[in-house]
C-alpha positions in Angstrom: 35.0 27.9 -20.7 34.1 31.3 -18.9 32.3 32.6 -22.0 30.3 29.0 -22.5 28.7 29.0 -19.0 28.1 32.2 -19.2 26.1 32.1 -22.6 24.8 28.7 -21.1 23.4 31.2 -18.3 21.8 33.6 -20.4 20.3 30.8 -22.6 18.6 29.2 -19.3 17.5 32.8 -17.8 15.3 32.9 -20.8 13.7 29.5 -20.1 13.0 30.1 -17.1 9.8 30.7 -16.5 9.6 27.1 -18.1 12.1 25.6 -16.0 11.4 27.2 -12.9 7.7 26.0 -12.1 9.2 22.4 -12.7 12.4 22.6 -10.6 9.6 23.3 -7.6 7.7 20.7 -8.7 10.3 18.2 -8.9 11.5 19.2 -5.1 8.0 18.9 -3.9 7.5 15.9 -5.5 10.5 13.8 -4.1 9.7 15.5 -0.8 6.2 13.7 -0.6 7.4 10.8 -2.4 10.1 9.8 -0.6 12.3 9.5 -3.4 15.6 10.7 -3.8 17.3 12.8 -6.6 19.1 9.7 -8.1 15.9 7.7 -7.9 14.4 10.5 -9.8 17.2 10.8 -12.0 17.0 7.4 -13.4 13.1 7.0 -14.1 13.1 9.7 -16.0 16.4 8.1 -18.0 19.1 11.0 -17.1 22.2 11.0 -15.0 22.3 11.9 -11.5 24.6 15.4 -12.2 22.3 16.2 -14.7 19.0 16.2 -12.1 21.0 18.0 -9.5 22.6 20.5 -11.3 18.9 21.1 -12.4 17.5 21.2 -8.4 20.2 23.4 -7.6 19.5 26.1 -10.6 23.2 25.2 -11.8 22.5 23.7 -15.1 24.6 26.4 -17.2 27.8 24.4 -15.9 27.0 21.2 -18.7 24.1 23.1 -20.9 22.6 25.9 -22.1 19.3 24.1 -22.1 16.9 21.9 -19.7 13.5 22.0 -21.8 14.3 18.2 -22.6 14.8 17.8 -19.1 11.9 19.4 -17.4 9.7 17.8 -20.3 10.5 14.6 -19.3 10.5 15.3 -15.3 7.2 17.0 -16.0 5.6 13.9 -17.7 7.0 11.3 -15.4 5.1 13.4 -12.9 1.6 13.6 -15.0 2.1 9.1 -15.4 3.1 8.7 -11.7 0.7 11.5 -9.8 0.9 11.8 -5.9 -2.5 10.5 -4.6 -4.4 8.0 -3.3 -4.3 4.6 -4.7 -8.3 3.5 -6.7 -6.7 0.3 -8.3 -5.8 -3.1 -7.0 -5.3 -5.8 -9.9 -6.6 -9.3 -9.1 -10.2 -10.6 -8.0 -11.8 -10.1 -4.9 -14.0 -13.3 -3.4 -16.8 -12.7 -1.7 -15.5 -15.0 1.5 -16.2 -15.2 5.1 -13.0 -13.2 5.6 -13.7 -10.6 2.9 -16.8 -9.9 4.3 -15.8 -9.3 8.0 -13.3 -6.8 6.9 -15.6 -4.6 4.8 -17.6 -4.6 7.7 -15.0 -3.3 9.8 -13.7 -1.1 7.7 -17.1 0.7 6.9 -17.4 0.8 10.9 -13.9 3.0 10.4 -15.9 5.4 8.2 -18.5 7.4 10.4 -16.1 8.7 13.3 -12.9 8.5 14.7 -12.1 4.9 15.8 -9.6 2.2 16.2 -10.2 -1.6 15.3 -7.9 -4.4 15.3 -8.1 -7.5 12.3 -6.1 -10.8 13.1 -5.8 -14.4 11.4 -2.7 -16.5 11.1 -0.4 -15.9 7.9 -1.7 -16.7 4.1 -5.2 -15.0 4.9 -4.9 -12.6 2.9 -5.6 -9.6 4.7 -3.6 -7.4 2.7 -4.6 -8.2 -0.3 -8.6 -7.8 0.6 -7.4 -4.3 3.0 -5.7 -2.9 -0.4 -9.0 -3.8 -2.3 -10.9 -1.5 0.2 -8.3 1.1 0.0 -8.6 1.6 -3.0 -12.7 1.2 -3.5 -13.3 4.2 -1.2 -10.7 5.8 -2.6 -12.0 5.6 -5.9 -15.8 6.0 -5.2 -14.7 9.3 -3.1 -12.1 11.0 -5.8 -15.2 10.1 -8.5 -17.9 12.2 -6.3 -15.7 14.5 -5.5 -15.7 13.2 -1.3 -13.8 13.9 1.0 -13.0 10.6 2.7 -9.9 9.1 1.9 -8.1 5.7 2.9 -4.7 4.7 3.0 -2.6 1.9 3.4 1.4 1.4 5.6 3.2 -1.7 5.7 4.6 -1.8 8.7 8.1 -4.1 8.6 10.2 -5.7 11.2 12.4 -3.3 13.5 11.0 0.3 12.2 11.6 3.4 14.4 8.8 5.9 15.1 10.1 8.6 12.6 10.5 6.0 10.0 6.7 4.0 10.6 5.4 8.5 10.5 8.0 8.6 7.5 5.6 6.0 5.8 2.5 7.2 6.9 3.3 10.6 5.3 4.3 9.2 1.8 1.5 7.0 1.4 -1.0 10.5 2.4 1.4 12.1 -0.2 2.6 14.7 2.5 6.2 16.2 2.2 8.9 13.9 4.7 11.5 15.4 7.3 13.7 14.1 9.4 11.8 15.4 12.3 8.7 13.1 13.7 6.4 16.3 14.7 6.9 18.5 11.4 5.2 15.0 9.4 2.7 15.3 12.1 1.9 18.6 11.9 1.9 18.1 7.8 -0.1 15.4 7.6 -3.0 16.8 9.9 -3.2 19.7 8.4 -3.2 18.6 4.8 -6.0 16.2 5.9 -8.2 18.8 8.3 -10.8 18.9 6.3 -11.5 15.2 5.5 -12.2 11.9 7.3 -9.2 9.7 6.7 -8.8 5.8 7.6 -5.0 4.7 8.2 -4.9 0.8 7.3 -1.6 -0.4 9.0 -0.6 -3.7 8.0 1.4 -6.3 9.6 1.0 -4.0 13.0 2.4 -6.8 14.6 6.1 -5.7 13.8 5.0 -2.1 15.9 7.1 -1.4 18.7 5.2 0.0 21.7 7.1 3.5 21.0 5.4 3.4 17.8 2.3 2.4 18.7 2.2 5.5 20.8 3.7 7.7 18.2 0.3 6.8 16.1 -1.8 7.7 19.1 -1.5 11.4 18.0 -3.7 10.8 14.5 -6.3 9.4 16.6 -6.6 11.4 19.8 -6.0 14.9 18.2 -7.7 16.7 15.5 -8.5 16.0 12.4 -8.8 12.6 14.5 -8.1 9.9 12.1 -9.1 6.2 12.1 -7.0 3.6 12.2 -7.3 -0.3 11.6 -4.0 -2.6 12.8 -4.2 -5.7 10.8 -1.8 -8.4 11.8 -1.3 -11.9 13.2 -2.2 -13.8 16.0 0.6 -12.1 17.9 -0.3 -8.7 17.2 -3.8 -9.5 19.6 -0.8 -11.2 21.8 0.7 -7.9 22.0 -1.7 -6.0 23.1 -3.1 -8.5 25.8 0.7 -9.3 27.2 0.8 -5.4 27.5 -2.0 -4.7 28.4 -1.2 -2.1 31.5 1.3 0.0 28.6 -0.7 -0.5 26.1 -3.8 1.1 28.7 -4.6 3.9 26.6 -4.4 1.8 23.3 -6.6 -0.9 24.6 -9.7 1.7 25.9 -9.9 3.3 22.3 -9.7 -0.2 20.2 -13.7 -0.5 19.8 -13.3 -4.5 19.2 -10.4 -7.2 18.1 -11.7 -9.2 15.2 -10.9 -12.2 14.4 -11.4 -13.6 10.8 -13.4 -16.8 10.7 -10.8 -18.5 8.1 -11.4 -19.5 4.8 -14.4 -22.3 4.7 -13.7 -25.3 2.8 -16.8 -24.5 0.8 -15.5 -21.0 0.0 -12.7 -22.8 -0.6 -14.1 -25.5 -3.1 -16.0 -22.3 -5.2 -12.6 -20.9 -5.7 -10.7 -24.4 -7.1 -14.0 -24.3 -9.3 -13.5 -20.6 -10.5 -10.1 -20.7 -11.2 -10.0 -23.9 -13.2 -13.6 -25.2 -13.8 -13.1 -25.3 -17.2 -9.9 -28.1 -16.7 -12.2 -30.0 -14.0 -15.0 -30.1 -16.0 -12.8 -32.1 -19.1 -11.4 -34.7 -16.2 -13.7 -37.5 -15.2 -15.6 -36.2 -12.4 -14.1 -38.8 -9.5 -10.4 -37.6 -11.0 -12.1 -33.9 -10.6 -13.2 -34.2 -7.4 -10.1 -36.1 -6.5 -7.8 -33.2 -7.6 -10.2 -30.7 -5.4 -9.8 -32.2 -2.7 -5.9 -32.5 -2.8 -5.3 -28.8 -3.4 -7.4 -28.0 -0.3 -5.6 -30.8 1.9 -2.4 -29.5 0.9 -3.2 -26.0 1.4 -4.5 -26.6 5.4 -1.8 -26.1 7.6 -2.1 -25.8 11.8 -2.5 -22.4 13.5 0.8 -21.9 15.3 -1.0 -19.6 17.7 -3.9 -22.4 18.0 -2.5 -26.1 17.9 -6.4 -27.3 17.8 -7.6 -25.6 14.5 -6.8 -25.6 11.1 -7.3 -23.2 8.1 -7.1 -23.3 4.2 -4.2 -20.9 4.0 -5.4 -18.9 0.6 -1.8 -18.1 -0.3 -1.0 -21.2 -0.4 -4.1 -22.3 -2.7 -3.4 -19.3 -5.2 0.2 -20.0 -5.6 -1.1 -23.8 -6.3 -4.5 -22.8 -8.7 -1.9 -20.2 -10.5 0.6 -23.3 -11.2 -1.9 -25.6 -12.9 -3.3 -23.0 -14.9 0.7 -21.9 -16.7 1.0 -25.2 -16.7 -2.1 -25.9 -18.8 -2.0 -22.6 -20.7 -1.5 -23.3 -24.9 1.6 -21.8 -25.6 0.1 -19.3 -28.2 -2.4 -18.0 -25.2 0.8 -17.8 -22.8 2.6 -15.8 -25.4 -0.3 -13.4 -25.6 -0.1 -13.1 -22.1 2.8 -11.8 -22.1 2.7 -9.5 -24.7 -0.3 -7.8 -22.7 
């Protein structure tokens, strides 16, 4: 057994200079990822001993080889690249609400500044803030600028180091348990270029947090920052209003989306199936319009006098009629692609 890991040993030494540039790699790579050895382990279709007997530099205890190995680590790598996000899949409406946010958002560009977006749930702010992500993103990495944009979920209940933890995998910076070394890591990796932080669903923020993001605005390479919630996350910020002090003098303005028109609303039914409404009689067309817009207004919670289309809920209903009405042989394509 001795004389196998031994010969194991001397077999690796001389792939080494193979292996070694991966095994950093790899480390760097789950370290700006986020994910963990095991994670890695399985996408790349080998067991969790194997990977970390590889990290460690101890493969010789179960083979005298790890070309296979690093191959695959090292392609895995090349197909999944740490950097910003150019592609969102789905169409992009040119809407009231579409347009007010690419206005904001290019107001994020020039300098350092914070903006707030708000509208009641199905308005499909993350869905348009992703799109814009990913257009300057793309426009940038092609002309070789130096702007970049990224977006952060923020869920219920996170903790400052874990909302920082976020921020630092989607700007691809290495993670650590420690709140200022991500800071530290992620300004310095991004001195040099004008970066817009898109966090969504900033309603879920505590006020700790909220003050933990300060830093990226108030200290070099100043970043901007766009909070994109509900109703409650202008709520927030008006209940708290003497905390919140600091936050509320560097927010330039708290827009509110207009709301999906019922015109905008009608081009979209039309879009999506205009080819089915066109081969119904055209009262039995306009009929089935006008449903799918009734049924998707619902009542602000946070505004008992208004009403809005919500657009999730007309997607979900436009994407159901048109499986529903797709030939089988088309379906099956579909899924092939």
């Amino acid at each position: 057994m001795k004389r196998d890991i031994q010969a194991n040993r001397i077999a690796l030494a001389a792939e080494e200079e193979v292996n070694g540039p991966v095994r950093k790699r790899v480390l760097d790579y789950l370290s700006r990822t986020g994910l963990s050895w095991q994670e890695f382990a399985r996408r790349i279709g080998y067991s969790d001993a194997a990977v970390r007997f590889f990290l460690c530099d101890t493969y010789h205890y179960i083979a005298g080889s790890a070309r296979v190995l690093a191959g695959k680590a090292a392609v895995f790598m090349d197909q999944h690249p740490v950097e910003p996000p150019t592609h969102v899949t789905g169409e992009l409406y040119s809407t009231a609400n579409v347009r007010t946010i690419q206005e904001t958002f290019e107001q994020l560009l020039p300098r350092p500044t914070a903006f707030m977006i708000y509208a009641p749930p199905g308005s499909q702010k993350s869905f348009v803030l992703e799109h814009q992500v990913a257009a300057l993103n793309l426009a940038e990495m092609t002309t070789k600028g130096t702007r970049r944009a990224f977006y952060i979920y923020a869920r219920q209940g996170l903790r400052p180091r874990d909302l920082i933890r976020r921020v630092a995998i989607a700007c691809g910076c290495r993670v650590s348990n420690a709140i200022d070394v991500m800071l530290d890591g992620i300004r310095f990796e991004f001195r040099a270029s004008r970066v817009v932080l898109v966090i969504d669903e900033a309603n879920h923020l505590s006020l700790e947090c909220l003050e933990t993001l300060r830093e990226l605005l108030d200290r070099p390479p100043h970043f901007s920052l766009l909070f994109a919630g509900s109703h409650d996350l202008k709520r927030k910020f008006d209940e708290f209003s003497a905390t919140l002090e600091q936050w509320n003098s560097r927010i330039i303005a708290k827009v509110r989306l207009p709301g999906l028109e019922r015109r905008e609303a009608r081009g979209i039914v039309e879009r999506e199936i205009g080819q089915l409404l066109r081969d119904r009689p055209r009262q039995e067309a306009e009929q089935l319009v006008d449903e799918l817009i009734a049924n998707s207004t619902t009542r602000d919670a946070f505004d008992g006098g208004r009403t809005y289309v919500n657009v999730r809920t007309l997607t979900n209903a436009l994407d159901q009629i048109k499986a529903a009405t797709l030939p089988p042989e088309t379906e099956a394509s579909e899924e092939a692609r």
